[in-house]
Structure formats: C-alpha cells, structure tokens
GUVO-408101 format. One record per residue (C-alpha): residue number from 1; residue in three letters; x negated, y, z. Coordinates in steps of 0.25 Angstrom, whole numbers. Example, Ala and Ser with C-alpha at 12.3 -4.5 7.8 and 13.67 -1.06 7.14 Angstrom:
GUVO-408101
num,residu,east,north,up
1,Ala,-49,-18,31
2,Ser,-55,-4,29
This chain:
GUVO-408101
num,residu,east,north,up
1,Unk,-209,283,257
2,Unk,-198,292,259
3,Unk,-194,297,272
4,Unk,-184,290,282
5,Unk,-172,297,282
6,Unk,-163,288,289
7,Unk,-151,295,299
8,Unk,-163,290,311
9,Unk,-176,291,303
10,Unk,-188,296,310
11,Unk,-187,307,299
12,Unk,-175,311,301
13,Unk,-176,310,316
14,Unk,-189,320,313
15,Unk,-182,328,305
16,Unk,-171,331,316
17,Unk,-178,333,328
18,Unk,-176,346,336
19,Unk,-191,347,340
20,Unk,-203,347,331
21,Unk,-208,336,329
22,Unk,-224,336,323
23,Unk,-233,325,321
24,Unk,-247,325,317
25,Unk,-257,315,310
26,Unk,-270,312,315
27,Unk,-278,323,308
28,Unk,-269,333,315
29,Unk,-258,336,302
30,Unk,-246,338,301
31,Unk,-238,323,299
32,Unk,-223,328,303
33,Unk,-217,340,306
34,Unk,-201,339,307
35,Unk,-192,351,304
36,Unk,-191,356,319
37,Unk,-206,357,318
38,Unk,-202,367,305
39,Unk,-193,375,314
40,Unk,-202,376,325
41,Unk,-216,380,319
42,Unk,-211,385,306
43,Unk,-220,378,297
44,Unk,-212,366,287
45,Unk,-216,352,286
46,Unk,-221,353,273
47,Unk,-230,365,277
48,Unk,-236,357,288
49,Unk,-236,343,284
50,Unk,-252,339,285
51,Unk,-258,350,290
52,Unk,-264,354,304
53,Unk,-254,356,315
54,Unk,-253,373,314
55,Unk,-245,374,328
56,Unk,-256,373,337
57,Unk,-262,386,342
58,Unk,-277,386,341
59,Unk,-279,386,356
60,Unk,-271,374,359
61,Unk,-279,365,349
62,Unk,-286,358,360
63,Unk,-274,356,368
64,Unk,-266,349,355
65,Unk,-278,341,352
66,Unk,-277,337,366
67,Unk,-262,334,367
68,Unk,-266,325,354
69,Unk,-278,317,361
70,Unk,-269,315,375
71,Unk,-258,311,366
72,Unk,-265,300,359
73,Unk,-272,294,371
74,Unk,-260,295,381
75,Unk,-246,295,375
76,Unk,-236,309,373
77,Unk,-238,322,379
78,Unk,-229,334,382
79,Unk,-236,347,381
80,Unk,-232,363,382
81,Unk,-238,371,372
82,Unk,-238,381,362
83,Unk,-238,379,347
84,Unk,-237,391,334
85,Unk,-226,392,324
86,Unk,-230,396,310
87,Unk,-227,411,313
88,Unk,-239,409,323
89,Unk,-230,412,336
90,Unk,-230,400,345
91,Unk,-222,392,353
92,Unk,-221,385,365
93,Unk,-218,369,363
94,Unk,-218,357,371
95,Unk,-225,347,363
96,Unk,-223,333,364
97,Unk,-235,326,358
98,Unk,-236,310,354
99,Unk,-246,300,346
100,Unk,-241,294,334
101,Unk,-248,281,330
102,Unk,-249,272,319
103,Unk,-246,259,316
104,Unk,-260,255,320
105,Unk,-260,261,331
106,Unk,-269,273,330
107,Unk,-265,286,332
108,Unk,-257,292,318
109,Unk,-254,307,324
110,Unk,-248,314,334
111,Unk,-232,317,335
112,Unk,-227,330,344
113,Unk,-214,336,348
114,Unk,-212,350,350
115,Unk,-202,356,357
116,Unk,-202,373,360
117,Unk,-205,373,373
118,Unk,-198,388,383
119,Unk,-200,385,395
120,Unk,-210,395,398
121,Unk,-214,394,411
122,Unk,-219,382,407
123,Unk,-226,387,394
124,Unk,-233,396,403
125,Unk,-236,388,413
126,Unk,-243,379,402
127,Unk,-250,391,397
128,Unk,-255,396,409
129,Unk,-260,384,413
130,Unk,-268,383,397
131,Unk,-272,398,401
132,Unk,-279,391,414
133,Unk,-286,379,406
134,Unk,-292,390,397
135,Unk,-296,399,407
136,Unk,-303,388,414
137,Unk,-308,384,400
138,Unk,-314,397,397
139,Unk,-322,397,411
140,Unk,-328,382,408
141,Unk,-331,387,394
142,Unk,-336,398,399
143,Unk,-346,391,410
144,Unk,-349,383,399
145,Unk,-353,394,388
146,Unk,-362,400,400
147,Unk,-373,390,397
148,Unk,-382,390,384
149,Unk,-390,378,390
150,Unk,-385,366,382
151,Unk,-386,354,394
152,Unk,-380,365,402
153,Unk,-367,368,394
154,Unk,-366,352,390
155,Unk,-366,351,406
156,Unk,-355,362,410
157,Unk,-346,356,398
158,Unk,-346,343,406
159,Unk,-345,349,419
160,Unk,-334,358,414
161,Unk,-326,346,408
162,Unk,-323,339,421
163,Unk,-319,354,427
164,Unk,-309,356,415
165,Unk,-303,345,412
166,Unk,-302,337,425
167,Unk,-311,326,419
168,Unk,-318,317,428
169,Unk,-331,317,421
170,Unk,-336,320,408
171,Unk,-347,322,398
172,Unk,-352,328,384
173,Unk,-358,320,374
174,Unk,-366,325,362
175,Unk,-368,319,350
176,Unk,-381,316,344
177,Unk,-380,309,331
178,Unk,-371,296,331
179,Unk,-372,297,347
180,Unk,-365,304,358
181,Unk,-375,306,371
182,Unk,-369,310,384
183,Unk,-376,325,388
184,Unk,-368,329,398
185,Unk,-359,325,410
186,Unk,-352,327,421
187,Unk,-346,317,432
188,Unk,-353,305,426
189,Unk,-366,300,429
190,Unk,-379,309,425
191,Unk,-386,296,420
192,Unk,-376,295,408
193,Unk,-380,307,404
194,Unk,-388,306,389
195,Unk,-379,294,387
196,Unk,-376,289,372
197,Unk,-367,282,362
198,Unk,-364,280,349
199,Unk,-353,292,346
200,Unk,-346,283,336
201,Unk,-339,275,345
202,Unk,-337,284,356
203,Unk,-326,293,358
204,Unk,-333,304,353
205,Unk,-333,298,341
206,Unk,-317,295,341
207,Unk,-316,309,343
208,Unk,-323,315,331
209,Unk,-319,305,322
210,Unk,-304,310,326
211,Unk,-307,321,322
212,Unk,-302,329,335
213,Unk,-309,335,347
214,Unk,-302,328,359
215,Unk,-300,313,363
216,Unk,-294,305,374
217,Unk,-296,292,378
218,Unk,-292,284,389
219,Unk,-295,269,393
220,Unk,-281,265,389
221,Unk,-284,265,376
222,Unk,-301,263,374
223,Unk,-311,259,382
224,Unk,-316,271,387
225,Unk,-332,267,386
226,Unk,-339,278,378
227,Unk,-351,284,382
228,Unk,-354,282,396
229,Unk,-338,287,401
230,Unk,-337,272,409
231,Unk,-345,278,420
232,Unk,-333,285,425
233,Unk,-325,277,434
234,Unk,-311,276,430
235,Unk,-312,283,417
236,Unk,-301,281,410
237,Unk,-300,293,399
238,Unk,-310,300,391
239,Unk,-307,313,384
240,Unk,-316,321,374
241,Unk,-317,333,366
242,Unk,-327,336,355
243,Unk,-337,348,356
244,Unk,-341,354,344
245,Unk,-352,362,341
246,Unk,-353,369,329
247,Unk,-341,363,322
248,Unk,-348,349,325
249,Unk,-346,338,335
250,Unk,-359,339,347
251,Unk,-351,332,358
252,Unk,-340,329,365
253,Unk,-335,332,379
254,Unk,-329,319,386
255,Unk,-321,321,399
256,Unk,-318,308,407
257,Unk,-308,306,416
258,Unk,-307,293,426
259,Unk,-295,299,436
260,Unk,-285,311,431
261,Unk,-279,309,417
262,Unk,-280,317,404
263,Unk,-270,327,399
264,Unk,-269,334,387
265,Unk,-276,347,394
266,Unk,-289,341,398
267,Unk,-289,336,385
268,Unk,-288,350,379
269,Unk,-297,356,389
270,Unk,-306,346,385
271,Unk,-306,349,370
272,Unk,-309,363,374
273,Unk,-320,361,381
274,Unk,-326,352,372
275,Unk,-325,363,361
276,Unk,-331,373,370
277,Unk,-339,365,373
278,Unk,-344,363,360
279,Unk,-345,378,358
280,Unk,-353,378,373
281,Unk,-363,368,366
282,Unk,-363,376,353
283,Unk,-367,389,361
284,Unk,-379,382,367
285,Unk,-383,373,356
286,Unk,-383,388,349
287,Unk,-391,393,360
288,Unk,-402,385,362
289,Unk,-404,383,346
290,Unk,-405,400,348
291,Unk,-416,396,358
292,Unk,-419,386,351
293,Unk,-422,393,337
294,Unk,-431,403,344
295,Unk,-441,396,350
296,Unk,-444,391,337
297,Unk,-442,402,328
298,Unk,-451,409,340
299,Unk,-461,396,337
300,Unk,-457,396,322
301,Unk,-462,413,322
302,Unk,-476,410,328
303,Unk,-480,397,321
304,Unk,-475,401,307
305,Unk,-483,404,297
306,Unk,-474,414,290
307,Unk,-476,429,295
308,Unk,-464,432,302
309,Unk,-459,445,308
310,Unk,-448,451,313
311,Unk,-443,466,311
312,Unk,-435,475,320
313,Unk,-422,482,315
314,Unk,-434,493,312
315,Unk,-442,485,304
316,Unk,-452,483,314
317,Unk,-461,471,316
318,Unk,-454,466,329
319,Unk,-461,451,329
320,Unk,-474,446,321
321,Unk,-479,431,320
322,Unk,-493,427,320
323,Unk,-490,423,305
324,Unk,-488,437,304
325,Unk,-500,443,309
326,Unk,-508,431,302
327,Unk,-502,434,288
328,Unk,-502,450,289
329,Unk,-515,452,297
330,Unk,-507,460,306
331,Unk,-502,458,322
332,Unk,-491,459,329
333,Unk,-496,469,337
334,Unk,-500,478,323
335,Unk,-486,476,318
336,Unk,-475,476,327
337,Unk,-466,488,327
338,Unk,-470,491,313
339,Unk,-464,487,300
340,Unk,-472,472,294
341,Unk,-484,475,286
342,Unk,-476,471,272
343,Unk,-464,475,265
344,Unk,-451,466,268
345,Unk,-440,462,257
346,Unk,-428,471,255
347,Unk,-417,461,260
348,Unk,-417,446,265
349,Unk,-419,435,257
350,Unk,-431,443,248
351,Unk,-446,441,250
352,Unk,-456,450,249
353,Unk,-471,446,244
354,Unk,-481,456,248
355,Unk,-496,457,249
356,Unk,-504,460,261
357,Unk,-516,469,261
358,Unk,-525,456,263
359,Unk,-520,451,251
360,Unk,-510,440,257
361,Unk,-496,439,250
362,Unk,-484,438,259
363,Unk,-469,435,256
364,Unk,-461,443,265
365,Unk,-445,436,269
366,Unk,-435,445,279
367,Unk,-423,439,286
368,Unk,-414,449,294
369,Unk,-408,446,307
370,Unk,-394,455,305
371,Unk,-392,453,321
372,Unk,-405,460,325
373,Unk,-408,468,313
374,Unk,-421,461,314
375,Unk,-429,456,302
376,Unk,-437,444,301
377,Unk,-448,445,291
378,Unk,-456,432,287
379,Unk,-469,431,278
380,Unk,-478,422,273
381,Unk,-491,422,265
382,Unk,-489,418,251
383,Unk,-503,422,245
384,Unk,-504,409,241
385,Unk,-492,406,235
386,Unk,-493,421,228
387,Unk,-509,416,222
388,Unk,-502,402,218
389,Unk,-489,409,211
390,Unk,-498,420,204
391,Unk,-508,407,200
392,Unk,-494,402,195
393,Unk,-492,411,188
394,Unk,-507,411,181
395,Unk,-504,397,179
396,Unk,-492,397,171
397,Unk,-497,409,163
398,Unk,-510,400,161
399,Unk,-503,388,157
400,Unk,-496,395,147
401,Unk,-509,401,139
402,Unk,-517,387,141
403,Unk,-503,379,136
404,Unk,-498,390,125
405,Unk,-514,390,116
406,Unk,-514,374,113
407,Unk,-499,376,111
408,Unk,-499,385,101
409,Unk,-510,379,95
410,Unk,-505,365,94
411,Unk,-493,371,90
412,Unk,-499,381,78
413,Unk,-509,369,72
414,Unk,-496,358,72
415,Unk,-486,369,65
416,Unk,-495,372,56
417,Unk,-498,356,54
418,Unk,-485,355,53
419,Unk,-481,366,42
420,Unk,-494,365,34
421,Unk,-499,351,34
422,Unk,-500,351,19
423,Unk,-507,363,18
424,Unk,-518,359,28
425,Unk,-529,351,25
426,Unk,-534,339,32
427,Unk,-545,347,40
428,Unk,-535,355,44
429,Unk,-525,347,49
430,Unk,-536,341,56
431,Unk,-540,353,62
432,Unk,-525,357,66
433,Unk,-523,342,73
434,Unk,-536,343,80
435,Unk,-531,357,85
436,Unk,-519,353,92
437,Unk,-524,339,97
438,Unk,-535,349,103
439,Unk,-524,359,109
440,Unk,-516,348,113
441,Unk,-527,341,121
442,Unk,-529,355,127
443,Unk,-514,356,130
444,Unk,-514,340,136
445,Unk,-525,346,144
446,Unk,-517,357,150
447,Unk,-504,349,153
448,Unk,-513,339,159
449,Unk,-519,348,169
450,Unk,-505,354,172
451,Unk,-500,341,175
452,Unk,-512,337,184
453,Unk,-511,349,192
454,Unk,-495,347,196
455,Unk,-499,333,201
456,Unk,-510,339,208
457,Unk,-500,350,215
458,Unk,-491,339,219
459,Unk,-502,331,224
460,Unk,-501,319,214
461,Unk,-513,317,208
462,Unk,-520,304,210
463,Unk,-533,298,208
464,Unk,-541,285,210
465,Unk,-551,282,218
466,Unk,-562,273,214
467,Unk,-578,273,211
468,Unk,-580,277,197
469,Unk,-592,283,190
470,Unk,-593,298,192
471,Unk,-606,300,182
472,Unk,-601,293,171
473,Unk,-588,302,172
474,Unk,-596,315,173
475,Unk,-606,310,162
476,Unk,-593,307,153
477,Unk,-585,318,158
478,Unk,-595,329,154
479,Unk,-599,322,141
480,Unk,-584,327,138
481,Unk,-586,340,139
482,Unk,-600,342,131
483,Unk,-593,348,119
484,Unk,-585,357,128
485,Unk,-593,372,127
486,Unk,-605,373,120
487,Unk,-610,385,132
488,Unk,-610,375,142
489,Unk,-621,364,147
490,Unk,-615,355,154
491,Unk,-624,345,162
492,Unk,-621,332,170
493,Unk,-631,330,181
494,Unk,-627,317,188
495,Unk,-637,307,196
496,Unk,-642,293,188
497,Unk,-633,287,198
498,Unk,-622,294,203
499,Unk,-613,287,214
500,Unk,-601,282,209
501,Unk,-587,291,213
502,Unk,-575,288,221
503,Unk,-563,294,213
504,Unk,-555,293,200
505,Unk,-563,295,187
506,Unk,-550,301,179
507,Unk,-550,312,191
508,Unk,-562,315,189
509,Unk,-564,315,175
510,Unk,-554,328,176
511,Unk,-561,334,187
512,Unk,-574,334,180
513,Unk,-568,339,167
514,Unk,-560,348,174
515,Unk,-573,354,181
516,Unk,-581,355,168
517,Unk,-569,361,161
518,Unk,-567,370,170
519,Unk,-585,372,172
520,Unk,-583,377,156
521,Unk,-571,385,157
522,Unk,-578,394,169
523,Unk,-591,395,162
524,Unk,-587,403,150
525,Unk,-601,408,147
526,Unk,-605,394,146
527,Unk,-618,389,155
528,Unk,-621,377,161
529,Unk,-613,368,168
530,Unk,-618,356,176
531,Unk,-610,344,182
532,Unk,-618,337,193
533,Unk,-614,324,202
534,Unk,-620,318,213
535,Unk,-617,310,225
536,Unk,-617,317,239
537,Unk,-615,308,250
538,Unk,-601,301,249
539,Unk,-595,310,237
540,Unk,-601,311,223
541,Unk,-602,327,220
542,Unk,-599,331,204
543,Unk,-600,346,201
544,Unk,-599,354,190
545,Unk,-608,369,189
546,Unk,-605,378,178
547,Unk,-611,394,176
548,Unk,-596,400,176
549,Unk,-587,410,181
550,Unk,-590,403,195
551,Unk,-578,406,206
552,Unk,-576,417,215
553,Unk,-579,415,230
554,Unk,-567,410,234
555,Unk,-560,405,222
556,Unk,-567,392,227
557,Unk,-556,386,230
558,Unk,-544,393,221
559,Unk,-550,387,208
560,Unk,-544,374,214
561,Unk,-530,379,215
562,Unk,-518,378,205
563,Unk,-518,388,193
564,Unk,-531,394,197
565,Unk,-539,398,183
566,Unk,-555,404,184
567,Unk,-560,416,189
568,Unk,-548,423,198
569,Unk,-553,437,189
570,Unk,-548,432,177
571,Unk,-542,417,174
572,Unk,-537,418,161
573,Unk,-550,419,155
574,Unk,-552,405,157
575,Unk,-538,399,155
576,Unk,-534,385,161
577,Unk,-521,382,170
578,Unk,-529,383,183
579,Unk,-524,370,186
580,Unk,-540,363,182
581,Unk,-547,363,197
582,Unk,-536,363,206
583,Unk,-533,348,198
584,Unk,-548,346,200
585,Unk,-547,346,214
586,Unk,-535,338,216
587,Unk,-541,326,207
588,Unk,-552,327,216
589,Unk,-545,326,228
590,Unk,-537,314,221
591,Unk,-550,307,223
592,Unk,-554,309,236
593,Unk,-564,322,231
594,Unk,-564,336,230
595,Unk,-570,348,222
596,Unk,-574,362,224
597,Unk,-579,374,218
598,Unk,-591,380,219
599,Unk,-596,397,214
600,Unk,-611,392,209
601,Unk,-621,404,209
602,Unk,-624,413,204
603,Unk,-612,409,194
604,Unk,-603,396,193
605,Unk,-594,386,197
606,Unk,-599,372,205
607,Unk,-589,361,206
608,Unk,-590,352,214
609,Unk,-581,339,215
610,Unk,-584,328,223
611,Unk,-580,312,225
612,Unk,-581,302,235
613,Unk,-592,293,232
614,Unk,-592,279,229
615,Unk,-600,267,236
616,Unk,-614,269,240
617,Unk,-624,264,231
618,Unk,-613,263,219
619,Unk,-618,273,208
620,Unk,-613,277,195
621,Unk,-619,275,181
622,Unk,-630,283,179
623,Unk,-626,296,172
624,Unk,-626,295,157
625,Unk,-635,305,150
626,Unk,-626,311,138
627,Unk,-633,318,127
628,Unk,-632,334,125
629,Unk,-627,340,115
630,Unk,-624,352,111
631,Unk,-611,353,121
632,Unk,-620,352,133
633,Unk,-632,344,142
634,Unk,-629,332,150
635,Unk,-638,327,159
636,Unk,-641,319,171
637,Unk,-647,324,183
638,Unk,-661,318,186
C-alpha cells in the first residue's frame, strides 16, 4: 500500500515535524525515523530502517530499557538525557517517550520525541544526580562482591534492594528446571523462604519470553498473585530484573512495593543490580566450584589408580600419589625434590611407554599448567595391554601362516583342475578333490575357531544345561581320534558306570576334542596320553594326561588366555591361532564348569575339566569297549 500523502496525512504530518520523531517495534528496531531524526543524529531512514537503536550510549542501556518498561505499564514519560550522533559526539535531549499499541490491544512498539535540550543547569543537575545513583551503586556492588559465600551474597542482594531502590520488600528467586524457588528475602516473612512455582506462568517467565531484562507490573492491569508477593499488605506494583549468569538466566531479582510509586530510575537501578547481581552470583558459584573441584581432584589424586605426580618449574617431584609409589616401588619421601624415575614425553598431548626395571610397562601423559609452570604427569600400568598387543601381534602373524598353507593348496589343486582336467587321470583328479576337500575342512576349522572366540570375547556363547551321557561322549569322542598319530596310545579309563553330566553335550564334544588336539600337538615325540573320568562328589571330573612339552610354572593360567600358542620359548613350532583353550574354558563356564591346567611330573600336561553332576543314583551307559587298532588302545578302567 502506498504511503498516505494527503496535505494532513500522518506521513506528511511526520515528515514535517520540527523534532525527531522515532518509533521502535517490539524487538527494539527501527520502525520510523522522520527527516528531523536525519538531521539530528546524522544517520538516513534507509540506513536505519530495521536495525537496533544506535543512539543510545552503552551506559544508559539500563535506563532506556527502564523508561520502555515504565512506559508500558503507566502511560508517557518525560526524561533528560543524553544520546550520540553518528560522529560519536553526543547530545543532550529531552525525550518524550509513548506506548504504541495494536489493534488488539497488545503493545506493538514504542513512539519517542526528541527535542535538543540546553538548559544546562539542568543537564547537570540530572547528571550529578546519575553520578550519585552510580556511586551508591558501586558501594552496594561492592558489599556485595566482598562475599564468596553463595547464601551470603543471595542475602545482601535482597538486603541491598530495598536500600537502593526504595522498595518495600523484595526477594531472589532461582530457577531450577521448569521452577522458580524463592532463596532469599527481605521484609517478607522467613517462612516463605524455599517457596515454589511453576516459572511458566509467573512473571518471570513473562520476562524471558519478552526477551528483555526488566518488567513492571502493577495491580491495575494483572492480578499481582505470583509467587508468594500477596503477603505484602497493600502491594500494588512488582518490578523485576533478570540476573544472568554466564550469559544464561539463574534468577531474577523482584522488588515489591505497597506504599511509594515506581519511576523510571528505580526501575533502572533495579536492572543494574539485577545484572550485577548475576555477576555477584557468577563470582561465587565460580568460587565454590574452585573449592569445589579441589576437594575432589584432592580425593580424585589419592584414590586414583593412575600414578600421578606433579613437577615444579624445576622439574622436580613436588606431589606423589599412592598410585605412584605402588606402580614405581618408590615413596614420596625417596622421590620428592628429584626428577620422576622415567622419561616424560617432549610436549603435551604425546605419551611416552617406558619399562620399569621390575619389568612393568608404563605409559607416561604430561599436561602443563602455563600459570604455575607447573607439570602434572600421569601414568598407568599397561603391562597387560602391552602382553595383549604384542599377543596380537603373534595372532595375526599366526592366522596368516595357518590361513595362507590350506589356501594356497586349495587354490594350487583347483587351478590345476581347472587347466589340466583333460590331461589328468581319474586317480588323480581324485586325489586333487580329495586334497582340497581336506584343506578346506582344515580352513572351515580355522574360521570356526576364530568365529567362536569373538563370541567368547564378547560374552556371547551359550549352552544348555541338561543330563546327558558323559561316557558314551568320551567313548565316541576318542574313537574319532584313533587314526590321528600313529606315536600316540590313547586310552579311556572311564568307571562301568559313570554318573551322568549336567551340561551341553555339543560344548563338550569341542572341549574334549579340543584337549586331545591339543594333548597331541604338545606331545611331538609321541607317548602315551590317557583320558580318565570319574565322579567326585557333586561334579563329574574328565582329564586328559599326555608326556609333552608340560607348562612352565606359571603359565598355568596364560594358556587360557586369547592368542596364546605353546611353550612361551618358542610358539611357532607348534602353529595354531592360540585362540584353542581360552574357547575351552569359556564353553565350560557356559555350562556351569571349569577347567584347568595342570605341569604332571617329571614331564606333561593334566587337564582337568569338570561338570556338575546329575541326580544321585542316575548313571550312564556303561563305557563301550572299542577295539585297538593300530591307531591306539582303548580301554575301560577296571
């Protein structure tokens, strides 16, 4: 729509008055500014049109957002006071403020009126008197700052309210979630301190959806209900600024007032105390998380596991945790005012492994602490994770050669297959088929115990529980393996009748296959190897002897673990993934059992792999008594 620009228009009414004339929308921008606004602050409509009002001097923020909030609640006000000009000089204005409103009543902006004001007595009379509030500011601030207690401060902001702004009572309220709760008070009654309400429908929460700091309201217009207020007699206007803390809301400073009336000043002293407030509450919030932080890095030091230390600007051991002295053998009275017993990494952010004289592997961490020049120095035992990363290593260097012989096999028989098929004979196609269906069982075999031991390391294998027959699975399990090595005797001693096992006879199928694989591997010069089962109390006890390699003292339990292969002196010799027992012990603990290993004497291997038994008086078959031949002897014991 075009503007009106009739002889008695608005616009051209605008357009021709001798004082500027600038209005502002609810945000705060720019919605008119008429030519003697150009002349006087020397910026042009078009320049200006939907921006921030840029003539207000920082420091008299508080009193504009003031002059707004009086404005809205309580009809036009007449100010003296100081604006800038583009140039940056500034000039002294009597400004004539108004509410605009829509046609639905609600509040659509702000109108004002400036004239250049020279009377200046006056000007510094009204300055004079600013200079004074300040000055009275700076002592409340200042008696407020002097605290870091946080109930202290939140009591001399309340206190200091009623002093500065003539209020007749007055509280802070914090916000805790969707909640405001009352914390502190003054002139009000100490029983409504900890009181709460919703903050959606309280004022407070007027005020941050508005977007600005301060608000007034008065009981011509809204009940004046919130909170707890109604305890003061006669109260018939509330106003309240926001405090914000670390650029977010934490509360918001009410001032109550049941006698004298509220101007614009009080409202701007009370948006400046509210925002020092805020910083009041930020210093001591600040400070009490500082006391805060070192009780428990104090707590964090002495419980922690990690070494920790911290160095001088000289390099020197200044602090030293038990950690410290437990993982370095060494106390803080052998080590302080001497540089740590390791080497430290060449900057921040680097670690450092390094070995101990005992034996245990540490990784070394530094952080600097630029404002001291001091240097906090963690470490932590990784002897573990360095036997498990070198095992790794061994592992995937192992997987490859057991993976890469059926591979190249397979793949050597099936090219030729394929490129000489003509040329061969029926035996020996038959004898290149039977190859690579014999590697490729060995190869299914490999992938089967690399799948088995991911779901043992995440704790996912599975297995029933039921009575099954434990010597017929021996008797059949070791008849399997008769035609495995012509230098072994095998032999099963099981009793005529063997209780019957509480278990999964799948699982234990592989963990008696898996102990006679291994019993043969380990025995490479042959001998005999002898599995026996018998009941013993409420478990049924299976072990398997052989006349190996045996295990070091010590090693007892690391054959169990992943990627562990043979004889520690030298693993390759014996091949396999190393993944065999440590799958071994988790089927068993699937069902409810265990198994352990054993040195026999004077040479050997005993393991040992137990299971719940079932029901008194229920027994299994009696043991079948396989034939010999010439892979072996089977037989039961008497």
């Amino acid at each position: 729509m075009a503007p009106d620009r009739s002889p008695l228009s608005a616009d051209a009414v605008l357009a021709s008055a001798a004082d500027a004339v600038v209005a502002v929308d609810p945000a705060l921008r720019v919605a008119a500014w008429n030519p003697a606004a150009e002349r006087m602050f020397g910026w042009s409509a078009a320049e200006i049109r939907g921006l921030p009002l840029p003539i207000v001097p920082d420091e008299l923020m508080a009193e504009y957002h003031a002059v707004l909030e009086r404005v809205r609640a309580g009809g036009p006000l007449s100010i003296v006071s100081r604006r800038l000009r583009r140039d940056g000089s500034a000039i002294d204005v009597r400004m004539d403020t108004s509410c605009l409103y829509g046609d639905d009543g609600g509040v659509a902006g702000w109108v004002a009126v400036f004239h250049p004001y020279e009377d200046a007595g006056t000007v510094r009379s009204h300055m004079t008197e600013r200079a004074r509030l300040v000055r009275r500011l700076t002592d409340v601030v200042a008696d407020i700052n002097a605290d870091l207690d946080l109930g202290a401060v939140l009591d001399r902001i309340a206190h200091s309210l009623t002093e500065l702004t003539g209020a007749d009572a007055g509280g802070f309220v914090l916000i805790e979630d969707d909640r405001l709760r009352l914390v502190s008070l003054t002139r009000l009654s100490a029983h409504l301190r900890g009181y709460s309400a919703p903050l959606a429908s309280s004022l407070f929460g007027e005020l941050l959806r508005s977007g600005k700091t301060v608000l007034l309201a008065t009981d011509d217009t809204r009940s004046l209900d919130d909170l707890i207020w109604a305890d003061l007699d006669g109260l018939h206007t509330i106003a309240l600024g926001v405090s914000n803390v670390q650029g977010r809301p934490y509360g918001a400073l009410y001032a109550l007032y049941s006698r004298r009336k509220v101007g614009h000043v009080e409202l701007e002293l009370l948006e400046l105390l509210a925002a020092h407030a805020g910083v009041a509450l930020g210093n001591a919030m600040a400070y009490q998380e500082i006391v805060r932080q070192r009780a428990h890095e104090h707590a964090v030091v002495d419980s922690s596991a990690d070494g920790i230390a911290v160095l001088g600007r000289s390099g020197r051991v200044r602090k030293w945790n038990r950690s410290a002295a437990e993982l370095t053998g060494l106390s803080f009275a052998e080590v302080v005012g001497r540089p740590p017993p390791f080497p430290l990494p060449a900057r921040q952010g680097e670690n450092v492994k390094h070995r101990l004289a005992g034996g245990r592997w540490l990784e070394i961490l530094v952080t600097d602490i630029p404002e001291t020049g001091e240097r906090v120095v963690d470490f932590r035992d990784i002897s573990e994770a360095k036997a498990l990363e070198e095992e790794k290593d061994l592992f995937l260097a192992t997987a490859g050669h057991e993976l890469r012989t059926p591979i190249t096999v397979v793949q050597g028989f099936a090219s030729t297959l394929a490129q000489r098929w003509d040329q061969l004979d029926e035996d020996a196609r038959r004898s290149a088929v039977g190859t690579i269906a014999e590697r490729s069982a060995t190869l299914a075999r490999l992938v089967e115990n690399l799948l088995l031991g991911s779901a043992a390391a995440g704790g996912d294998l599975s297995s029933g529980a039921a009575p099954f027959d434990l010597a017929r699975l021996l008797c059949d399990t070791t008849a399997a393996f008769r035609p495995f090595s012509p230098r072994h005797t095998l032999l099963l001693e099981v009793p005529e009748r063997l209780p019957r096992a509480v278990g999964d006879p799948v699982a234990t199928d592989v963990v008696i296959g898996q102990l006679l694989e291994n019993a043969f591997k380990y025995s490479p010069d042959g001998g005999r190897i002898v599995v026996r089962a018998a009941a013993d109390g409420d478990r049924v006890v299976v072990t398997v002897d052989d006349e190996g390699i045996g295990i070091p003292k010590g090693d007892e339990e690391r054959v169990f673990g992943r990627f562990v292969q043979g004889e520690a002196g030298d693993r390759r010799r014996f091949g396999g993934i190393g993944l065999g027992l440590y799958i071994v012990r988790r089927l068993a603990h699937a069902q409810g059992g265990e198994v352990t290993a054993h040195a026999r004497h004077p040479r050997g291997t005993r393991m040992r792999f137990t299971l719940h038994r079932a029901e008194p008086g229920v027994s299994g078959t009696p043991a079948a008594r396989p034939d010999a031949d010439a892979g072996g002897t089977f037989h039961d014991a008497e």
